[in-house]
C-alpha positions in Angstrom: 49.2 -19.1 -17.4 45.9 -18.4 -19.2 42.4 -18.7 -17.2 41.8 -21.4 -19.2 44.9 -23.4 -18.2 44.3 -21.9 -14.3 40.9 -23.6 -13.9 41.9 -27.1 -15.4 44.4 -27.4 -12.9 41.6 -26.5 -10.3 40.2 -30.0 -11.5 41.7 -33.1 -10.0 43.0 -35.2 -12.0 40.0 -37.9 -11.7 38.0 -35.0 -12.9 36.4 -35.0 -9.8 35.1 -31.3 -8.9 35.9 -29.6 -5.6 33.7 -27.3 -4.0 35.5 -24.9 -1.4 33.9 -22.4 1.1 35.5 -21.0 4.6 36.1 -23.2 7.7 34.5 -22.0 11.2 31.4 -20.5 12.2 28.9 -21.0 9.1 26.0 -19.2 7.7 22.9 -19.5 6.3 24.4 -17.8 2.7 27.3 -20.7 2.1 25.4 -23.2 3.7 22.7 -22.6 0.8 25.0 -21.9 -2.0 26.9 -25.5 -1.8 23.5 -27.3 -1.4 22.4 -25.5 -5.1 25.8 -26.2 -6.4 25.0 -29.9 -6.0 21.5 -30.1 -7.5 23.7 -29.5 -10.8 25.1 -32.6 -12.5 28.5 -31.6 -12.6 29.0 -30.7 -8.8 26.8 -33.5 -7.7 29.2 -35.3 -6.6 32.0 -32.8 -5.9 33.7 -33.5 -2.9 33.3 -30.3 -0.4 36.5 -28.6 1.4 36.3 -26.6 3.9 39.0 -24.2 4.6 41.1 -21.1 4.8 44.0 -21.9 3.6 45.3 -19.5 0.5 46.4 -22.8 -1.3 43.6 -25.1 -1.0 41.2 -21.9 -1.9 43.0 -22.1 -4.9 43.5 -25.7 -5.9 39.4 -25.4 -5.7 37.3 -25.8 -9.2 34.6 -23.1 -7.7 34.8 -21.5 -4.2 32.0 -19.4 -2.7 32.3 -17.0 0.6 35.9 -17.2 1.0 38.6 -16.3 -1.3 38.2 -12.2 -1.3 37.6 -12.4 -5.1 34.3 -12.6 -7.6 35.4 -13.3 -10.7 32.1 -15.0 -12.3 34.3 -16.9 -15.4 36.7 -18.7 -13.3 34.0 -19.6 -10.7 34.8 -17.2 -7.2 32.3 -15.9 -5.4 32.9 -14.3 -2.1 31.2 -11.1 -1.6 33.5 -9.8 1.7 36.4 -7.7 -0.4 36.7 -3.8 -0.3 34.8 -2.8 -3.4 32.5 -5.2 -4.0 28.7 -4.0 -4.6 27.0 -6.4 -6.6 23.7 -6.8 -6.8 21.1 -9.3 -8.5 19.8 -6.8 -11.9 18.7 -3.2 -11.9 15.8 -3.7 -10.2 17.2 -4.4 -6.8 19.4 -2.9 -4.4 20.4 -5.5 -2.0 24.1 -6.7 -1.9 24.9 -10.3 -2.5 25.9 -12.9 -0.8 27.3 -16.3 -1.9 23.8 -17.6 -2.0 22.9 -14.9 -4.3 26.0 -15.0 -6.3 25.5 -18.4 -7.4 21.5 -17.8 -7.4 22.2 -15.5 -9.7 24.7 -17.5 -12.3 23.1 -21.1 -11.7 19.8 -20.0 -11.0 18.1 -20.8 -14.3 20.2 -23.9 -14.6 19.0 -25.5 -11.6 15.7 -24.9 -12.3 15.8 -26.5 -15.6 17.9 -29.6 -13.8 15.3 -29.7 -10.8 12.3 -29.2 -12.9 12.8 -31.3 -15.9 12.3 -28.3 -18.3 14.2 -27.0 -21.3 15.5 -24.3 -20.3 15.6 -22.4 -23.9 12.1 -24.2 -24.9 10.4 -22.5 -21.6 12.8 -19.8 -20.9 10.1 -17.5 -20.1 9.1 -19.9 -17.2 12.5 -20.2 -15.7 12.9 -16.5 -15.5 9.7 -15.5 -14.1 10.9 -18.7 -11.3 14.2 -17.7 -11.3 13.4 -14.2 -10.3 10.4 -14.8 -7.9 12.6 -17.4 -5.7 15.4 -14.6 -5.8 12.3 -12.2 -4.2 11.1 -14.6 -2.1 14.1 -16.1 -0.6 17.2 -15.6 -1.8 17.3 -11.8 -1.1 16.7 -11.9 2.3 19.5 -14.2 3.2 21.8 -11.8 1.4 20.7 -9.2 3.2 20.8 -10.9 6.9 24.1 -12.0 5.6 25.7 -8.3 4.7 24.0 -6.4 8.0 21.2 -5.2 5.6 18.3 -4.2 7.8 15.0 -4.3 6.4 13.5 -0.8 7.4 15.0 2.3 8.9 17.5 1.9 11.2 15.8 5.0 13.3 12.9 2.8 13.2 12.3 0.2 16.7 11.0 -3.2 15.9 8.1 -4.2 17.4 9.3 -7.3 18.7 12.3 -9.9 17.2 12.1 -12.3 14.5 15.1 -15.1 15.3 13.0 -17.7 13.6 13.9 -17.1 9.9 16.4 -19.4 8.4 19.7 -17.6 8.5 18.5 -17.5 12.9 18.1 -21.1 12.4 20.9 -22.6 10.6 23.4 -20.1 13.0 21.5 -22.5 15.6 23.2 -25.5 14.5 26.6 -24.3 15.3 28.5 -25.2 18.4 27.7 -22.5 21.3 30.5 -21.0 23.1 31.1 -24.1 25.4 31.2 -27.0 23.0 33.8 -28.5 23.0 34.0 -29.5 18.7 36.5 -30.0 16.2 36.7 -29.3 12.5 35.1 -33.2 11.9 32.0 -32.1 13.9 31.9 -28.5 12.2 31.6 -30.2 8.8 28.9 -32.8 10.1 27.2 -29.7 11.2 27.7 -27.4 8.2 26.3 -30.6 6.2 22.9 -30.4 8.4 22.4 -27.0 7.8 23.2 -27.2 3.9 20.4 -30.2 3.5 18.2 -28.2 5.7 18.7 -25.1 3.6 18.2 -26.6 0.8 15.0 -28.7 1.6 13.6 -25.7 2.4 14.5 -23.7 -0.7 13.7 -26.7 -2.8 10.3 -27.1 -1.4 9.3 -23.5 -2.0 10.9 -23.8 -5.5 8.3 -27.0 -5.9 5.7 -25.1 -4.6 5.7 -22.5 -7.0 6.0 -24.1 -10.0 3.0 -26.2 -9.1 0.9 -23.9 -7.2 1.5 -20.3 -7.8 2.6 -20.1 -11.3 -0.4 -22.4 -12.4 -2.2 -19.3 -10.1 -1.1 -16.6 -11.9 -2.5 -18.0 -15.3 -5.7 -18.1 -13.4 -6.0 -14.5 -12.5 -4.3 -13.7 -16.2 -7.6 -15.3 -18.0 -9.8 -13.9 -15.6 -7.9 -10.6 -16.6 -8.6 -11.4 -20.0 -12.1 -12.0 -19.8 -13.5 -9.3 -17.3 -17.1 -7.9 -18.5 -16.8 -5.4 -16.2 -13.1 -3.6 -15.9 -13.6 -3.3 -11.8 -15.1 -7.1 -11.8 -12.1 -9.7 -11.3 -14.6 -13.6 -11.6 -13.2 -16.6 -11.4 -14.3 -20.3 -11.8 -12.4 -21.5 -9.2 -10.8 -19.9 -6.2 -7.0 -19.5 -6.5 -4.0 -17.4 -4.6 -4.9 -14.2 -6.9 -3.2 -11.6 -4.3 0.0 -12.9 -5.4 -0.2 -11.6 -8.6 -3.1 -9.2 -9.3 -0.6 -6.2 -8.3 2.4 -7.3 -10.3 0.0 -8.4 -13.2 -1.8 -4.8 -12.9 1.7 -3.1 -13.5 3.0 -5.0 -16.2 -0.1 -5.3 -18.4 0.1 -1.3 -17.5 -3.7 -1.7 -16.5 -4.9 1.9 -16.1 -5.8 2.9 -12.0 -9.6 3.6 -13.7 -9.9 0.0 -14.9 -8.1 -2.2 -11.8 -10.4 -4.4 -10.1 -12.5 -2.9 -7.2 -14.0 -6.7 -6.2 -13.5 -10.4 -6.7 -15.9 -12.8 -6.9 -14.8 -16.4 -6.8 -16.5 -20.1 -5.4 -15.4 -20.8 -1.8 -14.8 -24.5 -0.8 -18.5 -25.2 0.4 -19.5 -24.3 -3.7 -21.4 -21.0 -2.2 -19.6 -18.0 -3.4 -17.9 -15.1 -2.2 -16.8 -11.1 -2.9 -13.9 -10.0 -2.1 -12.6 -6.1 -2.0 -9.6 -5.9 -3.2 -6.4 -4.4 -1.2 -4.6 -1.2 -1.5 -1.7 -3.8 -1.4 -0.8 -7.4 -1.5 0.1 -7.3 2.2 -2.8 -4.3 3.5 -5.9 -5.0 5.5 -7.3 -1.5 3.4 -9.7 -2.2 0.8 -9.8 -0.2 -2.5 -13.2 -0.1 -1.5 -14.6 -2.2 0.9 -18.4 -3.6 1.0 -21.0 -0.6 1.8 -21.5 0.0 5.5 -24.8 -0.9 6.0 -24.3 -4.1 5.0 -21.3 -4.7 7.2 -22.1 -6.9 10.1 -25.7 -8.2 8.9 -26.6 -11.7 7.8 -28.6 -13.9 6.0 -32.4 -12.8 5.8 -31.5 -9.8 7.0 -28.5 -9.1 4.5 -30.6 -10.2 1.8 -33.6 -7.7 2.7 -31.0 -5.0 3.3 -29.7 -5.2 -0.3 -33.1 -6.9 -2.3 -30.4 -9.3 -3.3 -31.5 -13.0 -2.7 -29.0 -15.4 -1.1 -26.9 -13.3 1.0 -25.2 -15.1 3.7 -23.0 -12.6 5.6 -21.1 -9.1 5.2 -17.9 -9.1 7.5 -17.9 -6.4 10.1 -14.8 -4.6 8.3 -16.5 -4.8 5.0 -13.8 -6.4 3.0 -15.8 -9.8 2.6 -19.0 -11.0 1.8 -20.9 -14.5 0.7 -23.8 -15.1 -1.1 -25.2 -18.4 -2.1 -24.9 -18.5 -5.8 -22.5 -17.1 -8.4 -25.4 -14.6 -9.5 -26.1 -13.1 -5.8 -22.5 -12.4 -5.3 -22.3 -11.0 -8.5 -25.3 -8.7 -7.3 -23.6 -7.8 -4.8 -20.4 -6.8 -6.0 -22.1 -4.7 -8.8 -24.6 -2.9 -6.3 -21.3 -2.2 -4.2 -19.7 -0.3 -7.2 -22.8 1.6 -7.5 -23.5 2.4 -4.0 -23.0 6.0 -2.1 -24.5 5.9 1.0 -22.6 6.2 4.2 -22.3 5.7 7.6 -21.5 8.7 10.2 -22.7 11.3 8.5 -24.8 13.5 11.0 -26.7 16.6 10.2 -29.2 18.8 12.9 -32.6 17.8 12.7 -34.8 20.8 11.3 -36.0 23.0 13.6 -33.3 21.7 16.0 -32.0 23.9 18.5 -29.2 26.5 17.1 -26.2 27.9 18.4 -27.3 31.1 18.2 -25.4 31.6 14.8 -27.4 32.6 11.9 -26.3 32.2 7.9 -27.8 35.4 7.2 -24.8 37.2 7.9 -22.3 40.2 7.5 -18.9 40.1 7.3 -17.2 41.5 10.2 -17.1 38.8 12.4 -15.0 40.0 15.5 -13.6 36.4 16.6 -10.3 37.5 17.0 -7.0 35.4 16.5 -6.9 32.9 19.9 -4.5 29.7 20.2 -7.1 28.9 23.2 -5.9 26.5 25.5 -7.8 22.6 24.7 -8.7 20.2 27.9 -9.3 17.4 25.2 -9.1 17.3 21.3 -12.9 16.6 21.2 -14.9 13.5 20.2 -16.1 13.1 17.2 -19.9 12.2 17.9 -20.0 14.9 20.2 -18.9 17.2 17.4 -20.4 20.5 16.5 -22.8 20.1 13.4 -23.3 22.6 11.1 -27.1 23.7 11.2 -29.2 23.9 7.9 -32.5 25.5 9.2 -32.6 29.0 8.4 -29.4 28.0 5.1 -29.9 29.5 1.8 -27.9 27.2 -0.8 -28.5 29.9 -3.3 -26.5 32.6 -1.2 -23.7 29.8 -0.5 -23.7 25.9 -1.8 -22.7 23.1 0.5 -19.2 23.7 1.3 -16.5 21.4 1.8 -13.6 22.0 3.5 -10.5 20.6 3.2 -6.8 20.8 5.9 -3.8 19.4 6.7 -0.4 19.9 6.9 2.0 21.0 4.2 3.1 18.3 2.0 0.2 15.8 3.1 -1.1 15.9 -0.2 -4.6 17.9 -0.2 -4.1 20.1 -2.9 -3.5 16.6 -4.8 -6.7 15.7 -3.4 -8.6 18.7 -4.1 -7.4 18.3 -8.0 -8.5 14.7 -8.1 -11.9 15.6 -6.2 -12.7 18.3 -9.3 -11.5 16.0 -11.4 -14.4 13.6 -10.5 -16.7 15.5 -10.1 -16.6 18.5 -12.4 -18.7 16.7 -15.1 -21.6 16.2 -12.9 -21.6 19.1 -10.7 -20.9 22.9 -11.2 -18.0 23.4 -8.7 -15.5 26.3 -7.5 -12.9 26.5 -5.4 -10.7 29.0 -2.8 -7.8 28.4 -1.5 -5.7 29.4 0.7 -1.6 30.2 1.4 0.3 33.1 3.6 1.9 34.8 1.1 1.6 33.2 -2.1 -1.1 31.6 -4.7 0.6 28.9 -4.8 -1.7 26.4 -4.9 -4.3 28.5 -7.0 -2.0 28.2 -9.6 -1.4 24.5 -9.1 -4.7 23.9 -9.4 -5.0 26.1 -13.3 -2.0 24.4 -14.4 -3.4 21.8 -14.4 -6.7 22.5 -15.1 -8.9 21.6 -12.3 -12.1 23.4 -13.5 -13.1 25.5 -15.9 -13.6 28.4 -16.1 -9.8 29.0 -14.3 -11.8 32.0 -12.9 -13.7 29.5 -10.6 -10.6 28.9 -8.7 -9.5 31.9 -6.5 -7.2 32.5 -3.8 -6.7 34.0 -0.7 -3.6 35.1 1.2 -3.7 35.0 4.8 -1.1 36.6 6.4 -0.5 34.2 9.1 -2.2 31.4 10.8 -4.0 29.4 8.1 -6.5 27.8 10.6 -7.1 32.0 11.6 -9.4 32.2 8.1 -11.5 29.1 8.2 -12.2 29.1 12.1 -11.5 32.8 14.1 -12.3 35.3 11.4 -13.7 33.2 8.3 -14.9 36.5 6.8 -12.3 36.5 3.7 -13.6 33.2 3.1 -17.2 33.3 3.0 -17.3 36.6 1.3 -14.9 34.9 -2.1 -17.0 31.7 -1.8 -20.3 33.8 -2.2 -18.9 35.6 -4.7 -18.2 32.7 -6.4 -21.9 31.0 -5.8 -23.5 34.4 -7.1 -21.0 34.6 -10.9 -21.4 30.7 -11.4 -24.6 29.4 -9.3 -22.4 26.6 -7.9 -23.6 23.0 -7.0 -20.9 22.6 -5.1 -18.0 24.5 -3.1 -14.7 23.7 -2.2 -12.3 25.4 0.4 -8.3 24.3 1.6 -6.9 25.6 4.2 -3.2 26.7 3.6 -1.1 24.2 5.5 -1.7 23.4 9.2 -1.4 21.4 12.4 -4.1 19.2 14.1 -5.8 21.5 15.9 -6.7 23.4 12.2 -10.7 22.6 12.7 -13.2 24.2 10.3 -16.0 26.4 11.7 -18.9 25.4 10.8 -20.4 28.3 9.8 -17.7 28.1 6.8 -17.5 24.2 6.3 -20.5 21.7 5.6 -18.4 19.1 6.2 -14.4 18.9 7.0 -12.3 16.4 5.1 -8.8 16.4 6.9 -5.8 15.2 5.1 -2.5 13.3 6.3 0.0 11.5 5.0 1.8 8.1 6.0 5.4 9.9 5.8 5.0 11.2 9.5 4.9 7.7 10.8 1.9 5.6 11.5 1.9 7.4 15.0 -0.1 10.6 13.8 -3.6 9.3 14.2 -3.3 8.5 17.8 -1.6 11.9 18.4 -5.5 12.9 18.1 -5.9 17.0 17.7 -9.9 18.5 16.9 -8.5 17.7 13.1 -7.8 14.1 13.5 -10.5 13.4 16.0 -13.6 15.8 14.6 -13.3 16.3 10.5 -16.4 14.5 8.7 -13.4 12.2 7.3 -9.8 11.7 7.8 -7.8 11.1 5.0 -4.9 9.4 5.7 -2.5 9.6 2.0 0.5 8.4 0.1 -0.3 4.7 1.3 1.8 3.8 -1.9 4.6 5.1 0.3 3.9 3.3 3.7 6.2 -0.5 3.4 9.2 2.9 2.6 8.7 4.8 5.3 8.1 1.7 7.8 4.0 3.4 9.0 1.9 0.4 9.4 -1.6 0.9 7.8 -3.1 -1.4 9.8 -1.9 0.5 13.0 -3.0 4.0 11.6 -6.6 2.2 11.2 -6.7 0.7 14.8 -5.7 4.2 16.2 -8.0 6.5 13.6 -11.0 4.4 14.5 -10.3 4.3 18.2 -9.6 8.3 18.5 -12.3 8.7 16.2 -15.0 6.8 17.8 -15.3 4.9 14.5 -15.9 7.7 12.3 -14.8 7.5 8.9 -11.3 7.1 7.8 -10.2 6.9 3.8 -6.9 5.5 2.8 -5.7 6.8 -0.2 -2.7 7.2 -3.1 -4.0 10.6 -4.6 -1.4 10.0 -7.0 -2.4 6.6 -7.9 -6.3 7.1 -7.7 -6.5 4.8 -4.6 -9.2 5.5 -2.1 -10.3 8.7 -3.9 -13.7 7.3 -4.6 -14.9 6.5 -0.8 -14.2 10.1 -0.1 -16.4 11.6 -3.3 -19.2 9.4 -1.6 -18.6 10.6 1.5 -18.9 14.0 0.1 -22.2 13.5 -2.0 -24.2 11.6 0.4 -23.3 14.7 3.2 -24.7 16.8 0.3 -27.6 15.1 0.0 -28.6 14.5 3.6 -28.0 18.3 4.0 -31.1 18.8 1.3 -28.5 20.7 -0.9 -28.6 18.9 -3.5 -31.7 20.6 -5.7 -29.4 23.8 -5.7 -27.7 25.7 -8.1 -27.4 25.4 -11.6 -26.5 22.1 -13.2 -23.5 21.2 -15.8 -25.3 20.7 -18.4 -27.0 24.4 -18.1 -23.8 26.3 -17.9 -22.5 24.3 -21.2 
């Protein structure tokens, strides 16, 4: 018998259509699946069987989640045989269900039926729909359906979600004690199909009406930018859902992605908004400068010399201003700005530790893993002393730790990067045994001349050179300021753990450097690293939503541990976040009066 000949006798002889899916307990997957099947003309009005019988599976014209076969050309689709691992397209990983099965072959027809469109005419439309339901709906029913968790499995939820609609259409069957029979199973499978399928159909009307017409928005505002880090619109509109996607596909360059948007609220006053590291993160790109965080009105406008103002939130990741051209102000000032809070220096002629900069170079601190009551706070911090500093004999120095793999020398590459064409820099680093990330840092050109980056090997505890015996240090970092009459200095600590504090003899100001792949948990673990470094940079936020850390956690804990001291978010590898750290950086520089010494770029050229 050909397939041909097999599915016209899966037809009843009225032509009706017959729709077949498993009796018994039902799910959200099936229970979706037969309500799409009958937005379509011909299964509209199909009569519905439900069943496990071999021969009645058969006699059906399309059967989904029973059956144990997908075979897309005569119209099966069960997704519970041995063997089968389909999934939607390349792009995602997620095992079907029925719901995505016949998402995935109807899709773009029942868009086209539902939404009056011609499918070939607009085909582009339908796709981008067809896909974005799949994203936003579809997928996570398939995944409920075939035990797929979400996150790590290692990982324990914070609390439990039975609210989502595969929870809520399991609801609607019978519980343990009802007494029901298959009529009352069917009236109930029918509720939770039409509820199923409301709710998918009013989120497919939504958006079509609301967030495609969106996405147009932010692509002409795209379009039109007069400043690449300036995203203006004429009207407000839902532009988070589609400035990252948008960024990726019109393979907008990290250098040239907006930093702020300025758009009319409902009142017609306007606001600036700092865009997120993510659609879904509370961390800014680059948030409003601190100063203005918190102030309002008058005050605000004073502040900036920017008539208008109306507020600055506390967090810094939204402002107002009364007109268009005041929160344009703003935005660009906030671009420009480089000031910081909770930067500290000594006073002049303040009381010393007894510690002079005038020094030699046989400092006899020993090697100690002393014993710690607390991890320190961070505005009880020591403070590096500049009275009796010569920048000529050593320029301000940063210093930069954490643990392998955290990403720092990444950071240190991106930091020269930055900064190399506007200040003379050199760099030491430091490993054990090798010079490993001296030559890192050559390969791939960090400064030039290569001989301005030089290494050190340790022999042992890294946090031994920059805090008990920093001699090494100081004597190649001198060297260096005396061959190239440095602006600036740079020094990494080979890799650590958090009690791997700078002295401050050898660092000006300590940048520390974890990642998000040791859980969102680190920052609270506190250590002198996490708690007293000038900044904590906490890295590879591109890689949180994998790894299951919680930014927004990691914030809470960093500022609480920290007593609100500073705390970058970046993606090194994306250039996320880098920028708030080179501020930090320059305005330490320039509150420490170093920054009249050495000799400038353009000199050495």
């Amino acid at each position: 018998m050909s397939t041909q000949e097999s599915a016209a006798k899966r037809t009843k002889v009225d032509g009706q259509e017959h729709i077949i899916t498993h009796s018994g307990t039902f799910h959200a997957d099936e229970a979706l699946a037969v309500n799409l099947l009958r937005k379509l003309p011909r299964f509209a009005s199909a009569r519905l069987t439900r069943t496990r019988d071999a021969a009645t599976i058969e006699s059906g014209s399309i059967v989904v989640d029973v059956g144990a076969t997908y075979d897309a050309a005569n119209h099966r689709y069960d997704h519970h045989q041995r063997g089968f691992e389909e999934v939607f397209d390349a792009d995602h990983s997620t095992k079907l269900s029925s719901a995505g099965l016949v998402w995935k072959h109807f899709g773009q027809e029942i868009i086209a039926t539902h939404l009056q469109l011609d499918a070939a005419a607009q085909k582009e439309v339908v796709d981008l729909l067809w896909l974005k339901l799949y994203d936003d709906f579809v997928e996570a029913i398939d995944g409920i359906d075939n035990g797929i968790s979400q996150y790590p499995s290692d990982l324990k939820p914070k609390y439990k979600s039975r609210t989502d609609l595969s929870a809520r259409v399991g609801y609607l069957n019978p519980s343990w004690n009802d007494k029901s029979d298959n009529a009352e199973l069917d009236a109930r499978f029918e509720k939770a199909s039409a509820m199923a399928g409301n709710e998918f159909f009013e989120r497919l009307d939504y958006t079509f009406n609301a967030w495609l017409p969106a996405r147009q928005v932010v692509v002409d505002a795209l379009n039109k930018r007069s400043h690449p880090q300036l995203l203006v619109f004429d009207q407000y509109a839902s532009w988070k859902d589609h400035l990252f996607e948008l960024e990726k596909n019109l393979n907008i360059a990290p250098t040239e992605r907006p930093i702020y948007v300025v758009y009319p609220d409902e009142s017609g006053k306007w606001r600036v908004q700092a865009v997120p590291v993510s659609a879904e993160s509370f961390v800014s790109r680059k948030a409003l400068p601190e100063p203005w965080r918190g102030i309002r009105d008058q005050q605000l406008s004073e502040l900036t010399g920017i008539p208008g103002c109306i507020f600055v939130h506390q967090s810094g990741f939204i402002g107002g201003n009364a007109t268009q051209e005041g929160a344009l102000r703003m935005a660009k000032d906030a671009l420009a700005h480089t000031g910081v809070a909770f930067i500290h220096s000594a006073p002049v002629g303040g009381e010393t530790d007894g510690h002079s900069h005038s020094h030699s170079h046989n400092h006899d601190h020993g090697h100690t893993h002393d014993i710690m009551d607390h991890p320190g706070k961070f505005n009880d911090r020591e403070l590096p002393n500049y009275e009796n500093r010569n920048w000529d004999e050593r320029a301000f120095t940063v210093g930069i730790g954490g643990p392998v793999g955290s990403g720092k020398t990444a950071l240190l590459l991106s930091l020269c990067r930055k900064l190399r064409d506007r200040y003379n820099l050199a760099v030491v680093t430091n490993d054990i045994f090798t010079r490993e990330d001296q030559e890192f840092l050559r390969k791939h050109s960090a400064l030039s001349p290569e001989s301005k980056i030089r290494a050190i090997e340790t022999g042992g505890c890294p946090h031994a050179a920059i805090r008990e015996d920093i001699s090494a240090n100081l004597e190649a970092l001198e060297q260096l300021q005396a061959e190239f009459e440095t602006q600036l200095l740079f020094v990494e600590s080979g890799g650590d753990n958090l009690a791997a504090a700078y002295s401050v003899e050898l660092a000006d100001f300590h940048v520390y450097v974890i990642d998000v792949a040791g859980g969102d948990k680190v920052p609270r673990k506190g250590g002198p690293s996490i708690t007293q470094s000038d900044v904590l940079v906490i890295n590879k936020i591109d890689l949180a939503e994998q790894v299951g850390a919680d930014l927004a956690v990691m914030k809470r804990d960093a500022d609480r541990v920290r007593d609100g001291g500073p705390t970058a978010f970046t993606s090194v590898k994306l250039d996320q976040g880098v920028d708030a750290v080179v501020d930090l950086i320059l305005s330490a520089r320039r509150i420490a009066g170093a920054d009249k010494a050495g000799k400038p770029v353009t000199a050495q050229q």
